[in-house]
PABABA-11672 format. One record per residue (C-alpha): residue number from 1; x, y, z. Coordinates in Angstrom, 2 decimals. Example, Ala and Ser with C-alpha at 12.3 -4.5 7.8 and 13.67 -1.06 7.14 Angstrom:
NODE | n | c1 | c2 | c3
NODE | 1 | 12.30 | -4.50 | 7.80
NODE | 2 | 13.67 | -1.06 | 7.14
//
This chain:
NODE | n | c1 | c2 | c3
NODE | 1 | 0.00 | 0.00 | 0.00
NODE | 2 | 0.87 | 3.99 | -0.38
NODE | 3 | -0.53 | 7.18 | -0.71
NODE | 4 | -1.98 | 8.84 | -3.02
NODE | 5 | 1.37 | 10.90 | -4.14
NODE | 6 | 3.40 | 7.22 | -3.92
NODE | 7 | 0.69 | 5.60 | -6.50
NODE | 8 | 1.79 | 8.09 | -8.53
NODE | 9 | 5.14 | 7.75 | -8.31
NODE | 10 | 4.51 | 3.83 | -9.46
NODE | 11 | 2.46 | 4.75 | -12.00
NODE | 12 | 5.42 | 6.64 | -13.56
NODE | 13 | 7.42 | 3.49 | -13.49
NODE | 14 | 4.74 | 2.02 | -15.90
NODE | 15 | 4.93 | 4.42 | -18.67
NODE | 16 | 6.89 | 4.68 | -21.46
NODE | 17 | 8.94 | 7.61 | -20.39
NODE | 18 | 9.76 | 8.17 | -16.88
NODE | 19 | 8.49 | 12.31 | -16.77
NODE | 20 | 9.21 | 13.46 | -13.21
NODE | 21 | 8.11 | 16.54 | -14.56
NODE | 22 | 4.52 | 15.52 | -14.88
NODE | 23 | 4.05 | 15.98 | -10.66
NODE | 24 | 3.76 | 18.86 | -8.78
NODE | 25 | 6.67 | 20.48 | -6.89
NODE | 26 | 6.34 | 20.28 | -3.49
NODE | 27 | 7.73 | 23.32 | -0.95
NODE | 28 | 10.67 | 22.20 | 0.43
NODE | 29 | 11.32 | 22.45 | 4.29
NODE | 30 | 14.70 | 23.74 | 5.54
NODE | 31 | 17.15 | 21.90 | 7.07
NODE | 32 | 17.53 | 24.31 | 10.34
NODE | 33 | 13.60 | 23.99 | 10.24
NODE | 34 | 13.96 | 20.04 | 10.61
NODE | 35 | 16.03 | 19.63 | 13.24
NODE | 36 | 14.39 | 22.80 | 15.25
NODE | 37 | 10.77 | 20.97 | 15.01
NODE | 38 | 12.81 | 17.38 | 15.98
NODE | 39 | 13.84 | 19.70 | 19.10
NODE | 40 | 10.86 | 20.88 | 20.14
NODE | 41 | 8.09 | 18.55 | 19.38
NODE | 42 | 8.01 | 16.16 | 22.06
NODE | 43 | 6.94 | 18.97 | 24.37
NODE | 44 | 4.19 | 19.49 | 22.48
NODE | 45 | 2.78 | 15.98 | 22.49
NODE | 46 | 0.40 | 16.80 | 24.75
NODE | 47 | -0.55 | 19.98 | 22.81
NODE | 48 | -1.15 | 17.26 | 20.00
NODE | 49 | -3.02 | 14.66 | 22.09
NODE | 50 | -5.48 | 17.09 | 24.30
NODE | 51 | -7.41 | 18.10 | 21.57
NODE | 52 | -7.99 | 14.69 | 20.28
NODE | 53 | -8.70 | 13.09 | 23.50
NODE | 54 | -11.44 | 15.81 | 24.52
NODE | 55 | -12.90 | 15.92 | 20.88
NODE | 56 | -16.73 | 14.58 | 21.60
NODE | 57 | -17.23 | 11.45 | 18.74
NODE | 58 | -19.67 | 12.39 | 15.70
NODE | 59 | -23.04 | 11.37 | 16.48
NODE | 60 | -24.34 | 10.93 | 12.60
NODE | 61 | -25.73 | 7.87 | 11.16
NODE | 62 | -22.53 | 8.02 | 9.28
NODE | 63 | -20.33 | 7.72 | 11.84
NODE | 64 | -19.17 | 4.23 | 12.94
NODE | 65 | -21.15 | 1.80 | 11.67
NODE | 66 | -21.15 | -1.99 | 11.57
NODE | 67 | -18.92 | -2.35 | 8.58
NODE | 68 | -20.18 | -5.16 | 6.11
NODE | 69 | -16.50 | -5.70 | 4.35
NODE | 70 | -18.49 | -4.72 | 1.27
NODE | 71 | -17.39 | -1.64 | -0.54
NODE | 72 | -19.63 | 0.50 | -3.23
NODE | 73 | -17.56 | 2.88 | -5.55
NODE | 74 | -18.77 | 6.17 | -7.29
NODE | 75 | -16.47 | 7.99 | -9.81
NODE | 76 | -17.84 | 11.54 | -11.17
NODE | 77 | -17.77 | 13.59 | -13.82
NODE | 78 | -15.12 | 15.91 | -15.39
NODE | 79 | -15.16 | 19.56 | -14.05
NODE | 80 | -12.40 | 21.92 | -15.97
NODE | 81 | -10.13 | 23.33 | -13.43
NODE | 82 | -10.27 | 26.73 | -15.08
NODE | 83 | -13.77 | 27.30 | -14.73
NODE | 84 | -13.55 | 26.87 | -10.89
NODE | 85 | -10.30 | 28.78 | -10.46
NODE | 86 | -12.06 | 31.38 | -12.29
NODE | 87 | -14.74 | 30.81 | -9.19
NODE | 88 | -12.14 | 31.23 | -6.88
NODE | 89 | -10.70 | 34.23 | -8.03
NODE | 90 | -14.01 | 36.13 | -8.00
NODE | 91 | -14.90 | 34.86 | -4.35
NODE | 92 | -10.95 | 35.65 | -3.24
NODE | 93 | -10.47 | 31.85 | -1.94
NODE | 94 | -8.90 | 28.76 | -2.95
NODE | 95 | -10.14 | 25.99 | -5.31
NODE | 96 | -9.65 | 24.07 | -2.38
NODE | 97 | -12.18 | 26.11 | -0.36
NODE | 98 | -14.84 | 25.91 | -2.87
NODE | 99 | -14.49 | 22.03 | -3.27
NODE | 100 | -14.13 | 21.36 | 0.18
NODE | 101 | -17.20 | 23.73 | 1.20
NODE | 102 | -19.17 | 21.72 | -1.90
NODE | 103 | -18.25 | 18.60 | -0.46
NODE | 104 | -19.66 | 19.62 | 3.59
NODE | 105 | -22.91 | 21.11 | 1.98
NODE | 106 | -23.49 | 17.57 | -0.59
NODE | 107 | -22.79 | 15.89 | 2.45
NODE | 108 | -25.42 | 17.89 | 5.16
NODE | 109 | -27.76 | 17.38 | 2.39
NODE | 110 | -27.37 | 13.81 | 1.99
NODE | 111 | -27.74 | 13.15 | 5.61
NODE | 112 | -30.79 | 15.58 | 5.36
NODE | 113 | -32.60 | 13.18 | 2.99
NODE | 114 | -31.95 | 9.96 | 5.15
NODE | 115 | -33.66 | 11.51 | 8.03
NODE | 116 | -30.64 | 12.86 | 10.10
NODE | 117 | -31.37 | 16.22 | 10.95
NODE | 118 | -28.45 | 16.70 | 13.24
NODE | 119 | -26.53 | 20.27 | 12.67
NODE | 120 | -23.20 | 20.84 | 14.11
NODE | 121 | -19.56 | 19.70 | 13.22
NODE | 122 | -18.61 | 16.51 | 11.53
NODE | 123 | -15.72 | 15.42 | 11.82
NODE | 124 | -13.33 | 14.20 | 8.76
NODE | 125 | -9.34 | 13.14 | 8.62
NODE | 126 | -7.61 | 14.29 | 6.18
NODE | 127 | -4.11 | 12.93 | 5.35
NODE | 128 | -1.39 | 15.50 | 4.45
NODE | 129 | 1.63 | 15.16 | 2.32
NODE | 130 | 4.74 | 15.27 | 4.35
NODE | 131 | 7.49 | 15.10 | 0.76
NODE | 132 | 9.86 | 18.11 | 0.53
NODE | 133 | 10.49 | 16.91 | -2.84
NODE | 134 | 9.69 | 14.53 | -5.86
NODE | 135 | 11.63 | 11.54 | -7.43
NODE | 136 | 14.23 | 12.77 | -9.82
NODE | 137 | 14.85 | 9.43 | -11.04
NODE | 138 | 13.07 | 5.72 | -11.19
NODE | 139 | 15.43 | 4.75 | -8.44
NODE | 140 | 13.86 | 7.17 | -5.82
NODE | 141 | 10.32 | 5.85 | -5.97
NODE | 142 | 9.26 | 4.10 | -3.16
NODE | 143 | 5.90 | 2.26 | -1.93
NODE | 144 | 4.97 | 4.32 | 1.33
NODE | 145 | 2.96 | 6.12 | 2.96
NODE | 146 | 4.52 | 9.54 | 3.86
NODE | 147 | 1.23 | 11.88 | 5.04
NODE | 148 | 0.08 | 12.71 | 8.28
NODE | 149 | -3.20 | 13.30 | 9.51
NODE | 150 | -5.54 | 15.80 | 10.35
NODE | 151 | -8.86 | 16.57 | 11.91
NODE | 152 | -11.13 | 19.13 | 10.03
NODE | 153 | -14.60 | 19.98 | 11.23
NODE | 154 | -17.27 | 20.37 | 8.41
NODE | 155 | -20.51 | 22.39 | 9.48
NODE | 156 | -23.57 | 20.56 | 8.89
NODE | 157 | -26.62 | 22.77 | 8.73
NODE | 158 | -24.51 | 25.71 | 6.82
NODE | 159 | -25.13 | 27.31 | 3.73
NODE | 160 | -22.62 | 27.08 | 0.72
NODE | 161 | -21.60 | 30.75 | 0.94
NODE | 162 | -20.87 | 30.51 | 4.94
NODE | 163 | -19.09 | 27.32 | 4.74
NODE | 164 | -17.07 | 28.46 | 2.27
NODE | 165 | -15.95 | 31.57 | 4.19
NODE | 166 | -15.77 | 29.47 | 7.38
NODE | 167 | -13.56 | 27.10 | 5.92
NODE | 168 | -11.37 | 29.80 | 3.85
NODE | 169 | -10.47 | 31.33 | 7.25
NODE | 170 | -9.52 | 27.57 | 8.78
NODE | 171 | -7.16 | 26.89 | 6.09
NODE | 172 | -5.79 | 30.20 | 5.80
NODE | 173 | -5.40 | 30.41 | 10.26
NODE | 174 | -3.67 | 26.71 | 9.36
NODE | 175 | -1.15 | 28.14 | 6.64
NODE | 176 | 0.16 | 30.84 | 9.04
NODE | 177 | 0.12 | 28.72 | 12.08
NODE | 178 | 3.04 | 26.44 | 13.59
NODE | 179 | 0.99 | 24.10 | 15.12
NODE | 180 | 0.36 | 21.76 | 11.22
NODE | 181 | 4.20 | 21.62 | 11.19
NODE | 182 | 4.79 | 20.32 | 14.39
NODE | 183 | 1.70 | 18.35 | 14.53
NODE | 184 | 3.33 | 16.40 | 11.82
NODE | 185 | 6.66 | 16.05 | 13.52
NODE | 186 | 5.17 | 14.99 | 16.97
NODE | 187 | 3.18 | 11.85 | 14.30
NODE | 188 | 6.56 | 10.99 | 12.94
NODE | 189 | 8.27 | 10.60 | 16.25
NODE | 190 | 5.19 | 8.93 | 17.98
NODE | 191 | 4.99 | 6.08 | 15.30
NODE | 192 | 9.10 | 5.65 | 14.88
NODE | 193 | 9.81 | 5.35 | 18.37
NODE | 194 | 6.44 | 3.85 | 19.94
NODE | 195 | 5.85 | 0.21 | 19.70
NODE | 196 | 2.89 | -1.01 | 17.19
NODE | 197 | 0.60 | -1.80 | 20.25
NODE | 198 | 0.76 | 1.73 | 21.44
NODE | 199 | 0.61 | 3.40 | 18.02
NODE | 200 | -2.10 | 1.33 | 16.29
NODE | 201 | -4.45 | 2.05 | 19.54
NODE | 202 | -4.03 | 5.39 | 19.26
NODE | 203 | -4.47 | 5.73 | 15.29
NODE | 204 | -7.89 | 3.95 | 15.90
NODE | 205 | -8.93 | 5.90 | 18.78
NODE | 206 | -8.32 | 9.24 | 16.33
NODE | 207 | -9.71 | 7.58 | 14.31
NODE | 208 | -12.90 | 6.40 | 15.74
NODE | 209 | -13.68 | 10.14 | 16.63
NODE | 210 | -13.84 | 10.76 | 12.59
NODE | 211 | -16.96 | 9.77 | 10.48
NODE | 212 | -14.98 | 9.87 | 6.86
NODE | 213 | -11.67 | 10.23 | 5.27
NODE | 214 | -11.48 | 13.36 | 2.50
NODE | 215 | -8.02 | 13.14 | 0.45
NODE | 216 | -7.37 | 15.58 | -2.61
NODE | 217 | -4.73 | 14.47 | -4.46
NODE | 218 | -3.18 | 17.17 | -7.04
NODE | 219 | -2.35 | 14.63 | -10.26
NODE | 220 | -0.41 | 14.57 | -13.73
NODE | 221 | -0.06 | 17.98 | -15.29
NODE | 222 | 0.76 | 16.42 | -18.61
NODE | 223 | -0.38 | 13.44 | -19.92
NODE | 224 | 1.59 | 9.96 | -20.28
NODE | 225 | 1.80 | 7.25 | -22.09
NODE | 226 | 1.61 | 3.62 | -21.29
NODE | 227 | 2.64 | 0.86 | -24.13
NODE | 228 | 2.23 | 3.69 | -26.82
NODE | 229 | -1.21 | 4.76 | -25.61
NODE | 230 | -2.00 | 8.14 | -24.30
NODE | 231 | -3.56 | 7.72 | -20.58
NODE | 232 | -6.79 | 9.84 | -20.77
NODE | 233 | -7.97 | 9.31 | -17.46
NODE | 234 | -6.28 | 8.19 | -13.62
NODE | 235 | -9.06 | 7.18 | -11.14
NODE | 236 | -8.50 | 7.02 | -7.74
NODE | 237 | -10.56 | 6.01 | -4.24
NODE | 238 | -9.36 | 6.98 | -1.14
NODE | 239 | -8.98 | 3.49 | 1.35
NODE | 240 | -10.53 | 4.02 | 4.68
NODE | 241 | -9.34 | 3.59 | 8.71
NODE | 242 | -10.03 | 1.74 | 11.63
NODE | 243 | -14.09 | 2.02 | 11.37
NODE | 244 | -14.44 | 4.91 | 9.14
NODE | 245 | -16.69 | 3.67 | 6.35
NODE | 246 | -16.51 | 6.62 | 3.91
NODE | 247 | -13.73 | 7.64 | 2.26
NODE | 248 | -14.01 | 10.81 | -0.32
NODE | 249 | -11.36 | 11.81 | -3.00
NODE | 250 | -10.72 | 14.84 | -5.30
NODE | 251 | -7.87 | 13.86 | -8.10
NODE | 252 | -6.96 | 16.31 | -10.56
NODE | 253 | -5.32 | 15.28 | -14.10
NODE | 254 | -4.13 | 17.98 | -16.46
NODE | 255 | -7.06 | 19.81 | -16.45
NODE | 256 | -9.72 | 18.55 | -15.11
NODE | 257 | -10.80 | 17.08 | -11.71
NODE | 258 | -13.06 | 14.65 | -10.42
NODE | 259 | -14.58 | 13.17 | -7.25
NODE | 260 | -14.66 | 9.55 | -5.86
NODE | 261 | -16.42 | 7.96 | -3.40
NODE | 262 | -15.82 | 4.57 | -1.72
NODE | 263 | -18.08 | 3.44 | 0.95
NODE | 264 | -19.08 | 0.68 | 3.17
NODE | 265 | -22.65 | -0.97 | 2.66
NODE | 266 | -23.68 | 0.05 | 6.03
NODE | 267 | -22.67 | 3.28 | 5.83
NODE | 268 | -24.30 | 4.58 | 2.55
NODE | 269 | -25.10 | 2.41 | 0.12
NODE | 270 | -26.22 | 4.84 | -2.36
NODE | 271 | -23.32 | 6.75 | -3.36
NODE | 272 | -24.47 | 7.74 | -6.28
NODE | 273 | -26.95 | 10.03 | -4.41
NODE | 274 | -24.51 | 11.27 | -2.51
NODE | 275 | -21.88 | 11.69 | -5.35
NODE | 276 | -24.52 | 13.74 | -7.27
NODE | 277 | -25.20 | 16.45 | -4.59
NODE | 278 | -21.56 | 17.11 | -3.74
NODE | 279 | -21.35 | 17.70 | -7.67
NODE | 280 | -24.28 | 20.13 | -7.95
NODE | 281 | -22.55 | 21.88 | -5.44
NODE | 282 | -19.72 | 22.40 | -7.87
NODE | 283 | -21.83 | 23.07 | -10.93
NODE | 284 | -23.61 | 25.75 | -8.36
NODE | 285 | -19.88 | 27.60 | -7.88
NODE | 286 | -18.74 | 27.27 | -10.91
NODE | 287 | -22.26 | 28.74 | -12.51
NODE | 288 | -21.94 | 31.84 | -9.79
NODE | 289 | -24.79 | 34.27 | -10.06
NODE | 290 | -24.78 | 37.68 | -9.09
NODE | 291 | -26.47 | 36.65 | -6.07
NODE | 292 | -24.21 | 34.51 | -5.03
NODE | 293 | -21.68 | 36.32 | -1.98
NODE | 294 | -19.59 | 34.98 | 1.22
//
């Protein structure tokens, strides 16, 4: 198994030219900034730990269920990443605050329409990409996961335009603050230097406080070729955790981007319903209206 950014990698050794080129760049971290964050992060393990241990678990019907095994997948259609960017710009936020604000309202609604009227936070973990760089050559890919993980709250009960400027101001407080930085650092050193009995308790109990994974993984810019063929399309589902039945993914490829949906039988078994409203909340942004303001 990997991450998303490690499938990649692979799938670079497959193709008929090995184009580094084709992934993002990723913003390197210092050296002095490494070993300063090695310094300091076990005293703030706690700082880590308190919030998770105090978080209340989601209450949604969602949240925890009886997991069958059985897995149902949803794959959507293609949006152009221009025509949301062009969103974004207008509405002075990220793509990434417009999709993730489409994704909490699809969501509320979908719980709306199978009778859960609950408002309030729900919880989702979100696995960050810890690389400072990419593979140069075929010899630097490796299978592994290198991410971390996160807790974000999504606001059931909120409109689009609120959520979006709710969520804007999270990720923009996040970018400025220390503590996603040394949250990752205090991760590596608890599951390097715990044992797997201590670790693997503690990933479930994080875990168990979640009701899905969301993972948006940025894709090719350019398009390869495998045995001669030019690769169209790269589909991707994001694997759940612990007890987590729902796991949502955003993949971008060259110019477009999609959503995917894997879930659990017991914990919605009709993703297409659910797959559909998270994308008319994306058609709604990108189609703005002059009524439309956060």
């Amino acid at each position: 198994m990997a991450d998303g950014i490690g499938i990649l990698e692979i799938i670079l050794l497959i193709c008929d030219e090995f184009k580094p080129e084709a992934m993002i760049d990723f913003r390197p971290t210092t050296w002095l900034n490494q070993m300063i964050l090695y310094a300091i992060s076990p005293l703030f393990i706690l700082y880590y730990l308190f919030p998770v241990i105090c978080k209340r678990r989601d209450k949604f019907v969602i949240t925890n269920p009886k997991l069958s095994g059985g897995n149902k997948l949803a794959i959507g259609k293609k949006f152009q990443i221009d025509e949301i960017k062009r969103s974004a710009k207008d509405l002075k936020v990220s793509l990434n605050d417009l999709c993730a604000a489409a994704l909490s309202v699809g969501l509320a609604e979908y719980l709306k329409e199978r009778g859960d009227d609950r408002t309030g936070p729900i919880t989702s973990l979100i696995p960050v990409n810890l690389r400072t760089k990419k593979c140069k050559k075929p010899e630097d890919v490796k299978l592994q996961n290198n991410f971390i993980i996160v807790l974000i709250d999504f606001m059931i009960g909120d409109t689009l335009e609120s959520e979006i400027k709710r969520i804007s101001a999270l990720l923009n407080k996040a970018k400025k603050s220390f503590r996603p930085l040394a949250t990752m650092y205090i991760q590596q050193l608890i599951m390097r230097f715990l044992p797997l009995f201590i670790t693997r308790p503690l990933m479930d109990y994080t875990a168990s406080k979640s009701s899905l994974v969301f993972s948006n993984v940025p894709g090719f810019k350019t398009h390869l070729r495998v045995n001669g063929c030019k690769a169209n399309n790269v589909l991707f589902f994001t694997p759940c955790m612990s007890k987590i039945g729902l796991g949502i993914s955003m993949l971008s490829h060259v110019d477009t981007f999609r959503i995917g949906i894997s879930a659990d039988r017991n914990c919605v078994e009709d993703v297409d319903v659910l797959l559909d409203k998270i994308e008319k909340n994306i058609e709604r942004l990108i189609n703005l209206d002059g009524n439309f303001h956060i």
